[in-house]
C-alpha positions in Angstrom: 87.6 85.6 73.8 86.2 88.2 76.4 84.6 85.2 78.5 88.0 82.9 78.6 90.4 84.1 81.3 93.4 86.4 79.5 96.2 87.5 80.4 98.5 90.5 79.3 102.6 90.7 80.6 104.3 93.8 80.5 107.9 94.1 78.8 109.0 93.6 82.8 107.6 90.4 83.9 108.8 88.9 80.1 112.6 90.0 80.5 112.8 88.9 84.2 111.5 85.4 82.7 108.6 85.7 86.0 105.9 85.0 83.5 107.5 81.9 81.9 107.9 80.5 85.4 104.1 80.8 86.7 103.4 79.1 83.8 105.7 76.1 84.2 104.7 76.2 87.4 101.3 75.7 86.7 99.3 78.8 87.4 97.2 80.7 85.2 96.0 77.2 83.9 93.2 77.4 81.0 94.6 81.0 80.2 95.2 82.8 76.9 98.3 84.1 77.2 98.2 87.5 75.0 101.3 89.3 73.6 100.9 92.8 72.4 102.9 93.3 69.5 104.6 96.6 71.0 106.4 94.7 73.3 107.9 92.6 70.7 108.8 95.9 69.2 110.3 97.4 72.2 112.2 94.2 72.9 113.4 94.1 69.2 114.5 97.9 69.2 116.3 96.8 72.3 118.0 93.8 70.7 119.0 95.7 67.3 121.0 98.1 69.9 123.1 95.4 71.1 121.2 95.5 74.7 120.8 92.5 76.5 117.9 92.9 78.1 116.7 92.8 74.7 118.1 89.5 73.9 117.0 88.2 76.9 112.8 89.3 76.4 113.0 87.5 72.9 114.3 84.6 74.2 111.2 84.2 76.6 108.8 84.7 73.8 110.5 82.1 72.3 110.1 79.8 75.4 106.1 80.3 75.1 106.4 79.8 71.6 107.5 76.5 72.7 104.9 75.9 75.4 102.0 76.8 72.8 103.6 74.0 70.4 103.8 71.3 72.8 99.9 72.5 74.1 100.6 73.8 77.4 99.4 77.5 76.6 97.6 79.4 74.4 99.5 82.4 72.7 97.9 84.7 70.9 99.7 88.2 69.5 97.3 90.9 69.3 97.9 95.1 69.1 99.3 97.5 66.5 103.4 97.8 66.3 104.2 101.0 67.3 105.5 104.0 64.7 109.0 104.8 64.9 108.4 107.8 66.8 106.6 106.0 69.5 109.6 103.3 69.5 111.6 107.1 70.5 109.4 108.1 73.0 109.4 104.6 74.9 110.9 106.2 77.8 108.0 108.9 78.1 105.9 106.1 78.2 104.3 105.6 74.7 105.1 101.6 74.6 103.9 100.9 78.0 100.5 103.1 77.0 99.9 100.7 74.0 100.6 97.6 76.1 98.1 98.4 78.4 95.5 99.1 75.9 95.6 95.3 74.5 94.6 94.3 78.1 92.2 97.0 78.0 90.6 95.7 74.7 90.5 92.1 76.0 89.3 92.8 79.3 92.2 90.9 80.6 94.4 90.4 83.9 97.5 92.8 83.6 100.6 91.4 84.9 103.9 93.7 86.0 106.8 94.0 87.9 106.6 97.4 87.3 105.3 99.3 90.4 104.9 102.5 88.3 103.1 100.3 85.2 100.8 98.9 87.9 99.7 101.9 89.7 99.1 103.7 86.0 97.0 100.3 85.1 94.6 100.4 88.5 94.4 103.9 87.7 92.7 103.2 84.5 90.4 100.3 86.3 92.5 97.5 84.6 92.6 94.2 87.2 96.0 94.4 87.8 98.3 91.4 89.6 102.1 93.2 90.3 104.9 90.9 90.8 106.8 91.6 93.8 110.6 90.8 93.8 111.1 87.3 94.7 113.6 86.9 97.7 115.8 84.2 97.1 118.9 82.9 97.7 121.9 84.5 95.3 124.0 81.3 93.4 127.1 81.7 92.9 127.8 83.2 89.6 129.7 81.2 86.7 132.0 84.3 86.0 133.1 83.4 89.7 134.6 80.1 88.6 138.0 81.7 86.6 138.8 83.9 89.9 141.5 82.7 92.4 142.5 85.1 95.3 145.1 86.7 93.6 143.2 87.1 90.5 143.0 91.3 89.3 141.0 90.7 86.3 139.6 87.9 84.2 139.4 89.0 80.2 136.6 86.3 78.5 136.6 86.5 74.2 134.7 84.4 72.3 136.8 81.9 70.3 139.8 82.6 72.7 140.9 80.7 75.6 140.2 83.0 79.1 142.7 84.8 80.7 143.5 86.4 83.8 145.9 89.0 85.2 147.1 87.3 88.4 149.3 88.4 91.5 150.0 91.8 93.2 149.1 95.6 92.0 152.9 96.2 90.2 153.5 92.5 89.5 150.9 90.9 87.9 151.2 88.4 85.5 148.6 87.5 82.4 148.2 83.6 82.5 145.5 81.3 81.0 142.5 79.7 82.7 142.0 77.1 80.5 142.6 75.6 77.1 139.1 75.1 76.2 137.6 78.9 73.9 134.9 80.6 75.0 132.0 80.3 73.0 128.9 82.6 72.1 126.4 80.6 74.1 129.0 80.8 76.5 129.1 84.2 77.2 125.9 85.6 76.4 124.5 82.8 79.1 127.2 84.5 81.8 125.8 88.5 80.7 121.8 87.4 81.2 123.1 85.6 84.7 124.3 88.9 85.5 121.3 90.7 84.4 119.4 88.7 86.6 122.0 89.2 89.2 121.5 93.4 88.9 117.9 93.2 89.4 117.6 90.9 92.7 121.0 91.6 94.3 120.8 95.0 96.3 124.8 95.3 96.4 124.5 94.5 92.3 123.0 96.8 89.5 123.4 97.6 85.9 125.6 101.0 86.0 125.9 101.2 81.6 123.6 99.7 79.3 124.9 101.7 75.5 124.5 100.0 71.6 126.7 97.2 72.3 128.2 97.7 75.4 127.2 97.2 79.3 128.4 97.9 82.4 127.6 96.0 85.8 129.0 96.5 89.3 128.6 93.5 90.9 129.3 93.8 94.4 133.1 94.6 94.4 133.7 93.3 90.5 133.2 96.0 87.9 132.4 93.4 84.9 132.1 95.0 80.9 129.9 93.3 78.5 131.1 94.6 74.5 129.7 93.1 71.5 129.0 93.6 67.9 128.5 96.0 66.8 130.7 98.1 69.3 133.3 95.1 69.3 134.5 92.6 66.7 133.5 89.5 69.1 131.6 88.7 71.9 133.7 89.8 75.2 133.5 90.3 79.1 136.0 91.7 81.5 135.9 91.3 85.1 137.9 93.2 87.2 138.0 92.9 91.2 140.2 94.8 93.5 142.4 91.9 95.5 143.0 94.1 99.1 140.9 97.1 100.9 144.0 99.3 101.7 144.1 101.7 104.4 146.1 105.1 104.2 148.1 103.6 106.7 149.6 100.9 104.2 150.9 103.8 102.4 154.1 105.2 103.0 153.1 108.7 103.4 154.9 111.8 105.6 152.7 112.6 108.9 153.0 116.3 106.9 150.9 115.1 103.8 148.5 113.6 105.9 148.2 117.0 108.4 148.3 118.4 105.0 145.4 116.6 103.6 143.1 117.4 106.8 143.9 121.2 107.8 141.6 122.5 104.8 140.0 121.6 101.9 142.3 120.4 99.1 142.6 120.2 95.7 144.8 116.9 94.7 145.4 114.8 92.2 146.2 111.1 92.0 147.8 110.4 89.4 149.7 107.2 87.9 149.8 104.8 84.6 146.5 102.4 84.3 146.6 99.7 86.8 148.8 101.4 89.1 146.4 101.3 91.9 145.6 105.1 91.8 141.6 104.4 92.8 143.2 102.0 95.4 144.7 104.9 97.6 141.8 107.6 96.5 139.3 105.0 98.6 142.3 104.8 101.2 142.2 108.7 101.2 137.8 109.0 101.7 138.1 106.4 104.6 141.0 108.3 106.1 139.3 111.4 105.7 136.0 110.2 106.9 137.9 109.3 110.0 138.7 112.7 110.7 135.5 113.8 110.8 135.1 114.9 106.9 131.7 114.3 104.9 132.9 112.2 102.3 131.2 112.1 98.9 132.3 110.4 95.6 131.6 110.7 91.9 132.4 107.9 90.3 131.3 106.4 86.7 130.8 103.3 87.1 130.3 103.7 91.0 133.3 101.0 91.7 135.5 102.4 94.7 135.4 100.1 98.0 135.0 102.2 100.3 131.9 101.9 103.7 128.5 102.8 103.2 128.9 105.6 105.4 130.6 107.6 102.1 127.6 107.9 99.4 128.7 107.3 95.8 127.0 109.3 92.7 127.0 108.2 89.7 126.5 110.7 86.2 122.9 112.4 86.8 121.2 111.4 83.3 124.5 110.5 81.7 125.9 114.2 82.7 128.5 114.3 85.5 128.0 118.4 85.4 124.6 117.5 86.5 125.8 115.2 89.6 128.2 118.3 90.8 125.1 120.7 90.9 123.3 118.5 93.2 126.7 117.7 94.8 127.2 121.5 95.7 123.4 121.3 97.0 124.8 118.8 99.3 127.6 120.3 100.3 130.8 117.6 101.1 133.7 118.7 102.3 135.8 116.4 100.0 134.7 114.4 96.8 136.8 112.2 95.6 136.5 112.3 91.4 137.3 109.3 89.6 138.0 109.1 86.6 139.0 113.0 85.6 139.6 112.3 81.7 137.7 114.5 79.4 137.7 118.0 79.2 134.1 118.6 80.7 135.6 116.5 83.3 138.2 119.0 84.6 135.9 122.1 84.0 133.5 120.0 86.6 136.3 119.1 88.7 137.7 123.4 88.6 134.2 124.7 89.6 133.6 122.5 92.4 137.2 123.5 93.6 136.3 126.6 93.0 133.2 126.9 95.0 135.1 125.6 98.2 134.5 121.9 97.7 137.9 119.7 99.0 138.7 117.5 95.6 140.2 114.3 94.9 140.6 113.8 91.3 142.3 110.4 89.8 143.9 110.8 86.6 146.1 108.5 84.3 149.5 110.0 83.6 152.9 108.9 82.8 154.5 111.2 84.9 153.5 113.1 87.9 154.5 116.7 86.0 151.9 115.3 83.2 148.5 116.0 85.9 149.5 119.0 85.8 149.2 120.3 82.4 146.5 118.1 81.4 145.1 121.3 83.0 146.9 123.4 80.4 144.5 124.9 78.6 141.4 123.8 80.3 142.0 125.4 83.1 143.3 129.1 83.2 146.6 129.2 84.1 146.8 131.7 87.1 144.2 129.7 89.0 145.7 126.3 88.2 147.1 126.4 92.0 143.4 127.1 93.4 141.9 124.5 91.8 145.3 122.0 92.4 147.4 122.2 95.1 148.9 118.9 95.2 149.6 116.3 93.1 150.2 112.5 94.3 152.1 109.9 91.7 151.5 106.1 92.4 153.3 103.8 90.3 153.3 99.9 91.2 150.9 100.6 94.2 153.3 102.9 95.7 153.6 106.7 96.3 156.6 107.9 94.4 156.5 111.5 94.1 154.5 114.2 95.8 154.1 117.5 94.2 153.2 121.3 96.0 151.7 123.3 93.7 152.5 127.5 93.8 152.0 130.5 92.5 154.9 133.2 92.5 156.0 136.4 90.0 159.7 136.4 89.3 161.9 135.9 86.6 161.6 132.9 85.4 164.6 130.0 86.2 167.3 130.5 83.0 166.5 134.3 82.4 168.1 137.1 83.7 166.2 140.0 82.8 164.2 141.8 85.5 161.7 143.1 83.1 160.9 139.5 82.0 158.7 139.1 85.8 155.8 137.6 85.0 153.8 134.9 87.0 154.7 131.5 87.6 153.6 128.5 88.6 156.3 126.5 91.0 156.1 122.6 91.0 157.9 121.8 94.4 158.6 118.3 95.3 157.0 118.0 98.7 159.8 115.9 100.8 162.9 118.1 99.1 161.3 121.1 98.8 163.1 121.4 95.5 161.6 123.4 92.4 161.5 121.2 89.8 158.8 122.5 87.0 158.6 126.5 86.4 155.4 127.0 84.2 154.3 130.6 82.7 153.4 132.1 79.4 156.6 133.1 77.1 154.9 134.6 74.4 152.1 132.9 73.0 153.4 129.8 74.4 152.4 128.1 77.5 156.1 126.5 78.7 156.6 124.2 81.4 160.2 124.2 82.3 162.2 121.6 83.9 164.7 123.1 86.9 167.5 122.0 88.3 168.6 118.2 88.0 165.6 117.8 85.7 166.5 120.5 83.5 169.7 118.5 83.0 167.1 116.0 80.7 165.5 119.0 78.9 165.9 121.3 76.7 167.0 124.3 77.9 166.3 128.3 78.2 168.5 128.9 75.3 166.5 126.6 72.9 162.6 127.6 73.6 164.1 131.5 73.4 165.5 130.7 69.6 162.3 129.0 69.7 160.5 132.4 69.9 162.9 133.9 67.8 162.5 132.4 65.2 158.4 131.9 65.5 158.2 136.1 65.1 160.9 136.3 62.5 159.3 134.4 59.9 156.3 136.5 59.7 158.9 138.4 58.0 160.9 136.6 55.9 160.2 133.9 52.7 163.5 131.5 53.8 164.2 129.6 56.7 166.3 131.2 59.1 169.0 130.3 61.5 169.8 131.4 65.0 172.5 131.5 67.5 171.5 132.3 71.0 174.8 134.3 72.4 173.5 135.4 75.5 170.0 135.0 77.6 169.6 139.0 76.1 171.0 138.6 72.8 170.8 136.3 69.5 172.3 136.4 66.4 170.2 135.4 63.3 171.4 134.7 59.7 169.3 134.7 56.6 169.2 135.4 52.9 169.5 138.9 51.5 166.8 139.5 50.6 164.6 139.0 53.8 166.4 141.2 55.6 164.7 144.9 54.8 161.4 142.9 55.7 162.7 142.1 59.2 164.4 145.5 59.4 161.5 147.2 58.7 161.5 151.3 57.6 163.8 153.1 59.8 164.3 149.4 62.0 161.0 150.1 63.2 160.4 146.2 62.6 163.3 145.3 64.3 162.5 146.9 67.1 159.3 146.0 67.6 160.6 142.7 67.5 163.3 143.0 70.5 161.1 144.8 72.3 158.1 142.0 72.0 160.6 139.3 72.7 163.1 140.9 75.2 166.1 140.3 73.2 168.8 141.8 71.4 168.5 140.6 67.6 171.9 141.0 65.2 170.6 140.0 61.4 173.4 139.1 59.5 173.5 137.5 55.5 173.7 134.1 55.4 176.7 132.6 53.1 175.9 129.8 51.1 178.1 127.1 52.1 179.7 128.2 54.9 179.1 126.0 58.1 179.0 127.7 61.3 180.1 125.5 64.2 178.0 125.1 67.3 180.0 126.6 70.3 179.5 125.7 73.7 176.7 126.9 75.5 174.8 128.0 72.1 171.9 126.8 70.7 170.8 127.2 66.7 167.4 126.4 64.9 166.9 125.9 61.6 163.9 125.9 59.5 160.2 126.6 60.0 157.9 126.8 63.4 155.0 125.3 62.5 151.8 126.7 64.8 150.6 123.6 66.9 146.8 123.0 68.0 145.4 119.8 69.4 141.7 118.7 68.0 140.1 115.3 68.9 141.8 113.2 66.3 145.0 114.8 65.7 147.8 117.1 66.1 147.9 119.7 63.8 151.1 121.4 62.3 150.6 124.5 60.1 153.1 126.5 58.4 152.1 128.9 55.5 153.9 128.9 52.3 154.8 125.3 52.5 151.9 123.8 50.4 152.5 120.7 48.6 155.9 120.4 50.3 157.6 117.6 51.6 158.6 118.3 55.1 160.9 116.4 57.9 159.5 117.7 61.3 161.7 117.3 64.6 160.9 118.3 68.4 164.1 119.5 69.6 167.3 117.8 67.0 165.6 114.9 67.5 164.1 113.4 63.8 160.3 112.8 64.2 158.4 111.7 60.6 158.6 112.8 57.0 155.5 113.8 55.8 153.9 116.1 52.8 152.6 119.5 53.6 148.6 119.7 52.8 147.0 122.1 50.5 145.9 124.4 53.8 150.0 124.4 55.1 148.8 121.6 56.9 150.5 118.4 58.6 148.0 116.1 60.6 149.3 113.1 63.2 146.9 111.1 64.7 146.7 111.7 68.2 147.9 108.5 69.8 151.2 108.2 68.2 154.5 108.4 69.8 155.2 111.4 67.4 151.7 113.5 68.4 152.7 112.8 72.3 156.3 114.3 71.8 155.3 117.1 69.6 152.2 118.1 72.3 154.2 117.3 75.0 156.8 120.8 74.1 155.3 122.6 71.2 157.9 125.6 71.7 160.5 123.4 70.2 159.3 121.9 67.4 160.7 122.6 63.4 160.0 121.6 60.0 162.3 121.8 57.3 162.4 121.1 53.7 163.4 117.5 52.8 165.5 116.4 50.8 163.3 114.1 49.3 161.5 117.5 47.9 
């Protein structure tokens, strides 16, 4: 064996299919072609994780299997398989270590497109051959077939038909390509084409690669490979932005944009999916770098068109919190965020504020009011308009509100009580210079208030104060109670006789506790069973029990002690929600993306349970 000339690939040169190729191509004739068996396992651990690069590397042993067959090479597979903790500490090199040693053992010619493998490899006095990058022409790619000019996005299933949203950002219509399905071979022949495209295309690389899931940016298409076990089929979507829009396009006031460019700023772009909310932040960086700005952008994947002139960072080892601390070495004046959407997201996006850095962030909301208290609670609320001073809706590829962002003490909009000055945050909208959101603390409750022609759609002073009410009260008593709000200082509160000495307290020194907490009058009177009380204008009543509301990852979560075992109708506002029964803990849980866990999280400060009538 040790006189015959052997060879020895590296997990490199096999995926890239280079080694397959010299072959066919001739060289390397009367050569023993030697596989070391911990490249089959790192190619295997690869494949079992749903990576293609995996699939791919298997696939080219399986092309010299065939070549050995049909006499044209021979293939021999030599080595130990690595342990399971080597197969962990691939990365560290532990595989690569073992593959070299097989050429070590045989004496033989080590081949790699790896320039760190080969350098490690001379270093140890193996006769190394690297593989440099071929430069070649790029083909078109197949994927490029089922785009038109007006095609957004092509969406590729296996045992569907394709699909494509066609048209204009705001009116786009989902048609099919073809009435022919997709098929496995299909689609797994399109990812490895685009595996191949990552590695020789400079404007193309592989931004993901998880268990069942990758992510390329090629050139301007951001394209999304999921599979089993992370999907139930085989699919690809291909997304390509249709127009490079300038901030000019836009129809924005010369006072946003002198706005913008007299200091750093912290804004938000906000809008539903598909609005075209990265559109105008790449509009924003180019008009910015225009002015003179340094221009940065984090970006995962790195997707937003914008010159080479503005550099775009991806997460530093998965970890976006690592990106900013190198990103506050480098000092931008403005980096534009996109996506903001976790919660480790906005802390990132707050320090670098913070620390002087102008921000962009894009977010997805429904409504331009919404960006702002997706801060709520990650962000302390008095420096909310330090880290975000303006907030820019676009819905249908259009600006359609613009929001200032302040910070006052005053009463707050409904109250009238001078001792109830607290701070507040103002949402102003920018053209009218309207107030139309009032946010502060009222209690334990964070509120954000509609004002003015809004408030008209909302619910108003009168019922978050009953609210309030009636959240201190039952600490007291074992009923529900009721509640008429009289006055913006004074309620009246019915409930059974026997509660009341609780709430009265020894000498009324509950009571007033209570008014004085609250900053209300409070007049208990019995409650009559049977007799209805009609609503008068300008009141408000509550009945039944506040639950406490918290948010996890999954779910909403409604508690409300004493009601074990229960069954329960909950309502935000008088407006029915769900039935459901109490859990052992006084729980309730609502899975987080239902229409009833949005309306309940969306105003917490009015939402009830009361006893069914199912009970």
């Amino acid at each position: 064996m040790t006189e015959e000339l052997c060879i020895v690939p590296d997990t490199s040169v096999i995926i890239d299919g280079r080694i397959t190729a010299k072959l066919k191509e001739g060289e390397y004739r009367q050569a023993t072609v030697i596989i070391p068996e911990a490249l089959v396992s790192e190619l295997e651990a690869q494949a079992n994780r749903g990576r293609e690069i995996g699939f791919k590397g298997l696939e080219e042993l399986k092309e010299l299997s065939e070549m050995a067959k049909r006499g044209e090479i021979r293939l021999e597979y030599q080595g130990k398989r690595p342990s399971p903790e080597q197969v962990k500490l691939a990365a560290t090199g532990e595989i690569d270590s073992m593959i070299r040693a097989v050429a070590v053992e045989n004496k033989a010619i080590f081949i790699t497109s790896d320039k760190v493998q080969a350098e490690v490899a001379r270093a140890k006095g193996l006769d190394v051959e690297y593989l440099y990058p071929r430069v070649e022409e790029l083909k078109p790619l197949h994927i490029a077939e089922f785009f038109t000019d007006d095609t957004l996005s092509v969406h590729l299933k296996v045992n569907v038909p394709p699909m494509a949203k066609r048209g204009t950002i705001g009116n786009q219509k989902l048609v099919k390509i073809r009435d022919e399905v997709c098929t496995d071979t299909e689609l797994h022949a399109i990812v490895r084409e685009l595996i191949e495209r990552a590695k020789r295309d400079p404007d193309s690389f592989l931004e993901m690669d998880f268990t069942g899931a990758t992510v390329f940016q090629i050139g301007s298409m951001r394209i999304a490979a999921a599979q089993p076990p992370f999907s139930d089929g085989m699919e690809i979507t291909a997304v390509r932005p249709i127009a490079v829009v300038r901030l000019e396009d836009y129809r924005l006031s010369k006072e946003l944009k002198s706005r913008i460019i007299e200091r750093q700023r912290g804004i938000l772009v906000a809008g539903p999916p598909g609005a075209g909310k990265s559109t105008f932040a790449a509009g924003v960086a180019e008009f910015l770098h225009d002015k003179g700005f340094i221009v940065k952008t984090m970006e995962s994947p790195r997707d937003l068109q914008v010159r080479d002139a503005i550099t775009q960072y991806g997460p530093l080892e998965r970890d976006m919190e690592k990106t900013a601390d190198i990103m506050l070495l480098v000092r931008p004046d403005y980096t534009i965020y996109d996506e903001v959407r976790k919660t480790k997201d906005f802390y990132v996006f707050a320090d670098m504020r913070m620390a002087g850095v102008g921000m962009i962030g894009v977010v997805h909301a429904t409504r331009a009011v919404d960006a702002i208290q997706r801060l709520i609670g990650r962000v302390e609320l008095g420096i909310i308009p330090q880290v975000v001073d303006t907030v820019v809706f676009i819905e249908k590829g259009e600006i359609s509100k613009v929001y200032d962002i302040g910070f006052t003490v005053k009463v707050p909009h409904g109250m009238i009580e001078q001792d109830l000055s607290r701070p507040v945050i103002t949402v102003t909208d920018f053209e009218t210079r309207k107030v139309e959101y009032e946010i502060y603390t009222y209690g334990e409750q964070v509120v954000v208030m509609p004002v003015g022609e809004v408030a008209a759609k909302r619910p108003g002073i009168w019922d978050l104060g009953a609210a309030a009410v009636q959240r201190e009260l039952q600490k007291y008593t074992r009923d529900a109670i009721e509640i008429e709000v009289v006055s913006d200082s004074s309620a009246t509160v019915y409930m059974n006789e026997e509660d009341i000495p609780n709430v009265i307290g020894r000498g009324g020194k509950n009571i007033d506790q209570i008014e004085k907490k609250l900053g209300i009058h409070l007049e208990i009177r019995e409650r009559r069973e049977g007799k209805k009380k009609e609503k008068k204008a300008g009141k408000s009543e509550v009945s039944g029990f506040i639950p406490a509301v918290e948010s996890t990852k999954k779910y909403a979560v409604l508690t409300v002690a004493g009601l074990a075992g229960e069954t329960v109708d909950v309502y935000s506002g008088e407006d029915y929600l769900f039935t459901a029964t109490v859990g052992r803990k006084g729980d309730v849980k609502i899975g987080k993306d239902t229409d009833a866990a949005y309306r309940i999280m969306e105003n917490p400060s009015i939402v009830t349970m009361r006893r069914s009538a199912k009970s």
